[in-house]
C-alpha positions in Angstrom: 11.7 25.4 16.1 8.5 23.7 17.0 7.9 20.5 15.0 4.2 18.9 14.9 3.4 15.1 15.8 2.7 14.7 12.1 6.2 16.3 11.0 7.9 14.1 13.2 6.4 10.8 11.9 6.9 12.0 8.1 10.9 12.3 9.6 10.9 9.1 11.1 9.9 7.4 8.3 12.2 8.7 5.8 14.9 7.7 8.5 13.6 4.2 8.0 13.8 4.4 4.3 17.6 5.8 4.8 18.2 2.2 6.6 17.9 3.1 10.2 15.4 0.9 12.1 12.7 2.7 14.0 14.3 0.3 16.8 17.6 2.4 17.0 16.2 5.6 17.0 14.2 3.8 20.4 17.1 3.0 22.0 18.6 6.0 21.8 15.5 8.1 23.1 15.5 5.8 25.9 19.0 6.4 26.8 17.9 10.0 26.7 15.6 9.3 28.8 17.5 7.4 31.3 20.6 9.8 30.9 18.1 13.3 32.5 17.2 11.1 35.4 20.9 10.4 36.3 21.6 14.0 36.2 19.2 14.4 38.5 19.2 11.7 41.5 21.5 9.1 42.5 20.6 5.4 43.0 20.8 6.5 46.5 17.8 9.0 46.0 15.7 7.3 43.9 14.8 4.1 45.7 12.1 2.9 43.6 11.8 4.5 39.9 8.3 2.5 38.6 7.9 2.7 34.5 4.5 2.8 33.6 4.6 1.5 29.7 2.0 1.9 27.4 1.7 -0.6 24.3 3.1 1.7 21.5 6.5 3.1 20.9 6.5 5.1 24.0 6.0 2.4 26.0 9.6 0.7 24.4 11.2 4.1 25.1 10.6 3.0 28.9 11.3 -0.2 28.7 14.9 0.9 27.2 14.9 3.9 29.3 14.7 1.1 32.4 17.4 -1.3 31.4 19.9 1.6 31.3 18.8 2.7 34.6 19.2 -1.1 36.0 22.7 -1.0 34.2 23.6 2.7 36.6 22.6 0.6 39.7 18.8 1.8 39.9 16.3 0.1 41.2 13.7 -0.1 38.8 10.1 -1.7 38.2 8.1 -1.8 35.3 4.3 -1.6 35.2 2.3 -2.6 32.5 -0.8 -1.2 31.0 -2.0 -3.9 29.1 -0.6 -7.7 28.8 2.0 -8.9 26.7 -0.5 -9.8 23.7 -1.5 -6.4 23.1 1.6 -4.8 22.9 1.2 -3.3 19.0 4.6 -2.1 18.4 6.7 -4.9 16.8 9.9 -2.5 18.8 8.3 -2.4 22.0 7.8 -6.7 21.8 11.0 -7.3 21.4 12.0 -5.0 23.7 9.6 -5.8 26.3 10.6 -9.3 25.4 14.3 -8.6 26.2 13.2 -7.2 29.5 11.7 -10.7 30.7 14.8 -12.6 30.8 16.7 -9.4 33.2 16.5 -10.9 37.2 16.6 -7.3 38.3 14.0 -5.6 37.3 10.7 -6.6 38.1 7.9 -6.7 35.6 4.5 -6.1 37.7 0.9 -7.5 36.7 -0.6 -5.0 34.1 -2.9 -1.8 36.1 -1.7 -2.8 39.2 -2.4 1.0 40.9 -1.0 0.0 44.5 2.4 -0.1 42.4 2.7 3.4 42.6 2.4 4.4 46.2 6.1 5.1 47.6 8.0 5.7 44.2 10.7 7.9 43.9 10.6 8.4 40.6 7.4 7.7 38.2 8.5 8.0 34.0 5.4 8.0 32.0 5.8 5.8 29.0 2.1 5.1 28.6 1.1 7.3 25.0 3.5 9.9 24.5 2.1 11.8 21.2 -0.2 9.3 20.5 -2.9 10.8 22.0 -6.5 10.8 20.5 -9.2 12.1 22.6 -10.0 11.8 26.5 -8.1 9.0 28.0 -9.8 5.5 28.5 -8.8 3.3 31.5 -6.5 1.5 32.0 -4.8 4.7 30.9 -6.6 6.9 32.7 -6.7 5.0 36.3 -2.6 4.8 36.1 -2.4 9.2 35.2 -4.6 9.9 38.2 -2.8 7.5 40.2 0.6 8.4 39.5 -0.8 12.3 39.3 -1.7 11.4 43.7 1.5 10.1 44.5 4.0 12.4 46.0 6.7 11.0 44.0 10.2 12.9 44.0 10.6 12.9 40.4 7.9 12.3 37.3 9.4 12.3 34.0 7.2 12.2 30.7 8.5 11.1 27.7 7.9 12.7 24.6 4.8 14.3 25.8 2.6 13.8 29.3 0.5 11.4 28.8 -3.0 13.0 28.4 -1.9 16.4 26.8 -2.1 17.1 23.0 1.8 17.7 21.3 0.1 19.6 19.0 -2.1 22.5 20.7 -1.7 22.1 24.1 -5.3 20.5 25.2 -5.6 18.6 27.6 -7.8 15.2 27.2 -9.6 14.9 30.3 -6.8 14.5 32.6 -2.8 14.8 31.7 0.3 13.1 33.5 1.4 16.2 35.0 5.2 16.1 35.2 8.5 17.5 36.7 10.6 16.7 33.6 9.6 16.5 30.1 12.4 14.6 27.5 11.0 15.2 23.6 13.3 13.9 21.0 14.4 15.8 17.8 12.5 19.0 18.8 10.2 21.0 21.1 6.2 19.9 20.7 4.4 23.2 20.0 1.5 22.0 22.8 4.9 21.4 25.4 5.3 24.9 24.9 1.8 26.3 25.7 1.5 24.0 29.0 4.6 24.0 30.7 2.7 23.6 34.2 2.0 20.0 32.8 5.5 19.3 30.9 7.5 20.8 33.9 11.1 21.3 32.4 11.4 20.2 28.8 15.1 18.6 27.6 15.3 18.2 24.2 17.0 14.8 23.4 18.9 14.7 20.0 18.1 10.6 19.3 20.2 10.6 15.9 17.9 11.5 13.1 20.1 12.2 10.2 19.8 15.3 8.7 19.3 13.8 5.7 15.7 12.6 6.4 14.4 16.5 6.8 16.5 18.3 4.1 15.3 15.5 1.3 12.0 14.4 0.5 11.0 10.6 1.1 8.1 8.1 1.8 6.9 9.9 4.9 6.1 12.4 3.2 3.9 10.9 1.0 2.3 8.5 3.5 1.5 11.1 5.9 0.4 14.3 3.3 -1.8 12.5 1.0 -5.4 11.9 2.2 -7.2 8.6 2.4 -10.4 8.6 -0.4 -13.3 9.0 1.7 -16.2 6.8 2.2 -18.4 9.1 1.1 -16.1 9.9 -2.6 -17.7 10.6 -5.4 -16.9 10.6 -9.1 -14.8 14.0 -9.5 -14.5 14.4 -5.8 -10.7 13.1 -5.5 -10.0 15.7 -8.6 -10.7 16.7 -11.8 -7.8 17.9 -13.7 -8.0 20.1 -17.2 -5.0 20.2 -19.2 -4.6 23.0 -21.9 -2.2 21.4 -24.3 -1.4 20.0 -27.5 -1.1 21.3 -30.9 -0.3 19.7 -34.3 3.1 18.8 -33.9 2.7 17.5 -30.2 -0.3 14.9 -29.3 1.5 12.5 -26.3 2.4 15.7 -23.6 -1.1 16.9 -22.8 -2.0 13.0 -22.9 0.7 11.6 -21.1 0.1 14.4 -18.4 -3.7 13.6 -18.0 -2.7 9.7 -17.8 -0.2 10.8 -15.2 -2.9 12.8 -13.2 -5.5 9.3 -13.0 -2.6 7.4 -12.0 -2.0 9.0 -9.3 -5.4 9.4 -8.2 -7.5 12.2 -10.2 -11.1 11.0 -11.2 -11.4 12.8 -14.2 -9.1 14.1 -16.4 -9.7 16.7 -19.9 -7.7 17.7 -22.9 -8.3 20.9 -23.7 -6.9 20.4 -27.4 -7.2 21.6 -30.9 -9.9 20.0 -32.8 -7.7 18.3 -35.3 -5.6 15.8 -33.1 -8.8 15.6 -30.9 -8.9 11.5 -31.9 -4.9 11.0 -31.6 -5.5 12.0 -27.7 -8.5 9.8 -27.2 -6.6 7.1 -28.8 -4.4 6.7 -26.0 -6.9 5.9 -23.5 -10.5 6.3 -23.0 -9.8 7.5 -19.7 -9.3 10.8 -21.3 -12.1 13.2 -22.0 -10.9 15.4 -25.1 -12.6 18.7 -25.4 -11.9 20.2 -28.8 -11.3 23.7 -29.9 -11.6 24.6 -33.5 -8.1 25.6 -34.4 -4.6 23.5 -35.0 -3.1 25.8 -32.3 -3.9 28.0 -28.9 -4.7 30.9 -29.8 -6.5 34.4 -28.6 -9.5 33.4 -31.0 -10.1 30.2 -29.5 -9.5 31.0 -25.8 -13.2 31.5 -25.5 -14.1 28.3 -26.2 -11.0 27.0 -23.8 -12.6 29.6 -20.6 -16.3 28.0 -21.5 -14.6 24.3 -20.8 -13.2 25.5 -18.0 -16.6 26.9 -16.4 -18.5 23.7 -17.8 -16.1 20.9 -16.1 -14.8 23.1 -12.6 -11.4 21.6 -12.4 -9.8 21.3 -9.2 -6.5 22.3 -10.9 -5.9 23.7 -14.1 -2.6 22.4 -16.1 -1.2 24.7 -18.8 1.8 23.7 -21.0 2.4 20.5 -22.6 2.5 20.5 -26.1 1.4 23.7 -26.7 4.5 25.0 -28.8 6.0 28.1 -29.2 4.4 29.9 -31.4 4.3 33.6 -30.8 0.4 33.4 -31.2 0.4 30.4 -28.8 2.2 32.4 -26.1 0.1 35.4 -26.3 -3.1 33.6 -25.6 -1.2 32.0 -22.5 -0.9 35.2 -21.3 -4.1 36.6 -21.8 -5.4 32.6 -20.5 -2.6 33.0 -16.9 -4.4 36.4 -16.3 -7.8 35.6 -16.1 -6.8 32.6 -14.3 -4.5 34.3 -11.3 -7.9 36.8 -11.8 -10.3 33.8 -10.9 -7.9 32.0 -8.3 -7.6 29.3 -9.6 -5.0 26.6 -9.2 -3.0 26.2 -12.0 0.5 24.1 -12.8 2.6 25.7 -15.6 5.3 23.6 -17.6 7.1 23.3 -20.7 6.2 25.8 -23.5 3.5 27.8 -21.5 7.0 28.6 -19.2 8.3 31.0 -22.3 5.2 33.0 -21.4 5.4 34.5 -18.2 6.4 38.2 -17.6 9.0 37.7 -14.8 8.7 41.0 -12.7 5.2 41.7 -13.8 3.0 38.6 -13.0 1.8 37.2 -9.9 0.3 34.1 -9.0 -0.8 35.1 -5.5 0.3 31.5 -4.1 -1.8 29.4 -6.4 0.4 27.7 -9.5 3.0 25.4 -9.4 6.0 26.0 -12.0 8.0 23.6 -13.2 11.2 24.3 -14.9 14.2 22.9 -15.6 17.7 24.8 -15.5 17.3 26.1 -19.0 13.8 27.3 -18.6 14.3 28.4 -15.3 17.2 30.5 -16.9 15.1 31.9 -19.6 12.5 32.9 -17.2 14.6 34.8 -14.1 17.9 35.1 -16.0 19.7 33.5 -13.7 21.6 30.2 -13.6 20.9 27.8 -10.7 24.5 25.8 -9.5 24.9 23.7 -6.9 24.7 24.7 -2.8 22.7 27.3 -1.4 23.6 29.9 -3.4 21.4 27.8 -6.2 18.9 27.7 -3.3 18.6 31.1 -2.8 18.3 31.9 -6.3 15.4 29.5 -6.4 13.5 30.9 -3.2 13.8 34.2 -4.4 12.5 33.5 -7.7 9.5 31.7 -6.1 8.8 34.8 -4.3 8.8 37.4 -7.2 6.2 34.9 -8.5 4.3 34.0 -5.5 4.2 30.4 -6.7 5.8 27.0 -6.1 8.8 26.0 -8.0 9.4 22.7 -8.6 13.2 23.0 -9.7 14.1 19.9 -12.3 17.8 19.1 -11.8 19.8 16.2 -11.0 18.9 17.3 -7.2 15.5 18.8 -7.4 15.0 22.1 -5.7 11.7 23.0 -4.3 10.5 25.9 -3.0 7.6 28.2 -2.4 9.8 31.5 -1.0 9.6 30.5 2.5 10.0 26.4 2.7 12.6 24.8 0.6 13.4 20.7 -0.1 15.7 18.8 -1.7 14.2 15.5 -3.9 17.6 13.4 -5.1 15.4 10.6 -6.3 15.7 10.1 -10.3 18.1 9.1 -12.5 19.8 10.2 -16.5 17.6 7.3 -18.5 14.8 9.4 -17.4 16.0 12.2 -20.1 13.6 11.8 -22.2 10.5 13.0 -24.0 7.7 12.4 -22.0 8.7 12.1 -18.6 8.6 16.1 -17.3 4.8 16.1 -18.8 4.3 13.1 -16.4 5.7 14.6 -13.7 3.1 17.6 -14.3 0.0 15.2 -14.4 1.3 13.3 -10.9 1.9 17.4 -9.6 -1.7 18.3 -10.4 -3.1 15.4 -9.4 -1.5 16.2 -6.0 -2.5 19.2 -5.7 -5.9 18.8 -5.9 -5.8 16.0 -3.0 -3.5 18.0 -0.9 -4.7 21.8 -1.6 -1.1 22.7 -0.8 0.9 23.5 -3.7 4.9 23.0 -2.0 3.5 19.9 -0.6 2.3 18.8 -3.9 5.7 20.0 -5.8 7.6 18.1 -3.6 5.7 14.8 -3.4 5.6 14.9 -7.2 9.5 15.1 -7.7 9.6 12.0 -5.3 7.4 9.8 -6.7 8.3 10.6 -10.6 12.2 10.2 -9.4 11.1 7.0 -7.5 9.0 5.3 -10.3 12.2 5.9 -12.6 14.9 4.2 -10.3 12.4 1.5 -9.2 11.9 0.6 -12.9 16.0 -0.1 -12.9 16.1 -1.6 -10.1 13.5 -4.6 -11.5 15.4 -4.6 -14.6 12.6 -2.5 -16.8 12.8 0.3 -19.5 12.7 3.5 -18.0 9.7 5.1 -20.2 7.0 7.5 -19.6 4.5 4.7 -20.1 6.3 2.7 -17.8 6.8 5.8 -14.8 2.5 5.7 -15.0 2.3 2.1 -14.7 4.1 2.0 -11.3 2.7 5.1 -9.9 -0.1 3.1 -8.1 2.5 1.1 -6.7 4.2 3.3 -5.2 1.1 5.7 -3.8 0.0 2.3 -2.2 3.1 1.3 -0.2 6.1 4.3 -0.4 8.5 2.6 2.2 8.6 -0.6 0.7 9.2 0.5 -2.8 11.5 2.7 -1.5 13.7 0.5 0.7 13.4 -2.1 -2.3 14.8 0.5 -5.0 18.0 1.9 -2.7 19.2 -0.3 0.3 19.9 -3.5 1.0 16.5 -4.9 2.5 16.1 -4.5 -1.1 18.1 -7.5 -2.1 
């Protein structure tokens, strides 16, 4: 199926962080690349095959895509659009640096246009997907010079030049092509302007499967937005958590520190009045708001609805610490209702899970649940086990709710009925007390930056898993405390921590 620019770079990151080098998965797209050609003209036929080569990854996949040509016997030139000091892709350098010491192919001055006039063959290896706006010389100059030439053959790679992978606009002018080769899968624009891509050959390059079934650092790199210029306090989220009671005080504030770690600007405990000062004690970053009662109950929820209409959260948590009181679960009913009622976007965990109606209740795509085998049990009756039989179960689930479940297992499963992941980041020193109400707080925090609750779900389970085995890898106690400390860490460079916590560039 289709796959968007930005899907493809959130998949060849997290084959990076699997240990492949971006460089490899280069090669082989311009082998693919070089392989279409072949199949297509002789060295007899194709006299003159002219590369034009960007200064970005496309630009290596022509530069590879040329020195297997050379090795079939082709005759092959490469043009330039910028010099050697702007190439920006460290894989392109040392590619285009390889290319300098070969005797037969030549290596013309950078925009040379006269270059082009009696090619066989023309491969566009200027932008590829990287695309933004109308084209600029030299760009542009070398598209509606090689667009004049009455070349036998013009092959795009990964996209023409000039047209959007994404919805099919074109930007000003496009490379306008015989042959298009994609990698991995079919550009939805390739689709909707097949009079510019010509043929389209879909070159498998060697992504492992791995790096779309389980969720990784691209995912998190490319889903979570960049805090504007213009941010305010409150505008990267405010997150209200409805927990507590007096025999639990760290969940609802272990959640809320979870939620500013990650990147919330404002986070309130909606608690009862008397463990109001234990909560504040763990940070003044929390904002308590107390109701008068030791426990949720149906008399107090009043006074939890007016918080929420004073403070507009972003994302409404419900769970942590709450207990299970059959008062306590009551109210969570009556509070889930009016909530689903208002559309709001709410995360549900630990004891507020014992109060949903499976079968009755929907959340109309808005809440994120997370569960972990026993409470998913309790809540659908079923038992999750391993392969896809557990996956289905979980979809299905997800479904009859209308929400996101965020599956907590030793291989998280994550789903929101239609779209399923895997997260296998995490490890058994992480079974303790604190750390699933820190997963909630990094999940709501998520989803109020995102607005997507499987996007959030997922990134969550990652980055809770990854704090966890990070902290072993560095020789540190795996603790709640400790999982929030790192959290910055990791939002600020994914691949590194990542790489550092489970291959061997770790070392």
């Amino acid at each position: 199926m289709p796959i968007t620019v930005k899907e493809m770079r959130i998949i060849e990151t997290n084959t990076v962080a699997l240990g492949i080098p971006l460089i490899r998965l280069m090669e082989a797209a311009g082998k693919s690349v070089a392989e279409a050609i072949i199949s297509k003209l002789k060295p007899s036929e194709a006299k003159r095959i002219v590369v034009l080569m960007g200064r970005g990854g496309n630009g290596g996949d022509g530069i590879v895509a040329a020195r297997y040509l050379d090795s079939f016997g082709y005759n092959v030139e490469v043009l330039p659009a910028y010099r050697e000091e702007l190439i920006g892709h460290p894989d392109t350098l040392e590619n285009f640096r390889i290319l300098k010491k070969l005797s037969t192919i030549k290596i013309h001055k950078p925009g040379k246009l006269d270059v082009l006039e009696n090619a066989d063959v023309i491969i566009d290896g200027l932008l590829g997907t990287g695309v933004r706006g109308e084209l600029r010389d030299p760009i542009r100059s070398l598209v509606e010079k090689a667009n004049s030439v009455n070349a036998q053959l013009k092959v795009a790679i990964d996209t023409p030049t000039g047209l959007d992978p994404d919805t099919g606009e074109i930007h000003g002018v496009a490379f306008k092509a015989d042959v298009t080769v994609t990698f991995h899968d079919i550009k939805p624009g390739l689709e909707k302007r097949r009079d510019i891509a010509g043929e389209i050959i879909v070159a498998d390059i060697g992504v492992p499967r791995d790096a779309v079934k389980y969720v990784g650092p691209g995912d998190l790199i490319y889903n979570v937005p960049k805090r504007p210029r213009e941010a305010h306090k409150g505008s990267s989220g405010r997150i209200l958590i409805i927990g507590g009671s007096n025999r639990y005080t760290g969940a609802p504030a272990l959640a809320g520190l979870a939620a500013l770690a990650t990147g919330a600007d404002l986070a309130f405990i909606v608690c009862p009045e008397s463990i109001r000062h234990i909560i504040a004690g763990y940070s003044p970053e929390l904002i308590t708001v107390p109701y008068p009662d030791k426990y949720l109950n149906l008399e107090v929820l009043d006074h939890v609805f007016r918080a929420i209409e004073e403070y507009r959260p972003h994302v409404i948590v419900v769970g942590p610490g709450l207990g299970r009181r059959p008062e306590t679960l009551e109210a969570v009913r009556r509070l889930l209702d009016r909530l689903i009622e208002a559309d709001k976007k709410i995360v549900i965990d630990a004891d507020a899970l014992k109060a949903i109606e499976y079968g009755r209740i929907k959340f109309h795509g808005n809440a994120i649940l997370t569960p972990h085998r026993g409470e998913f049990k309790a809540l659908t009756g079923e038992t999750v086990g391993e392969g896809e039989k557990g996956v289905s179960i979980v979809a299905e689930a997800a479904r009859n709710l209308e929400a996101t479940i965020l599956l907590k297992a030793p291989i998280d499963i994550i789903s929101d009925g239609e779209r399923v992941k895997y997260n296998r980041t995490g490890n058994p020193y992480m079974a303790v007390g604190g750390t699933g109400d820190v997963l909630t707080g990094i999940t709501a925090s998520l989803y109020a930056l995102t607005n997507d609750p499987f996007t959030s779900a997922i990134l969550a389970a990652y980055i809770n898993g990854l704090a966890g085995d990070y902290l072993l890898r560095i020789g540190e106690r795996v603790s709640p405390i400790n999982i929030i400390n790192v959290i910055d860490k990791i939002m600020k460079d994914p691949l590194s921590i990542h790489l550092k916590t489970y291959t061997e560039q770790g070392k």
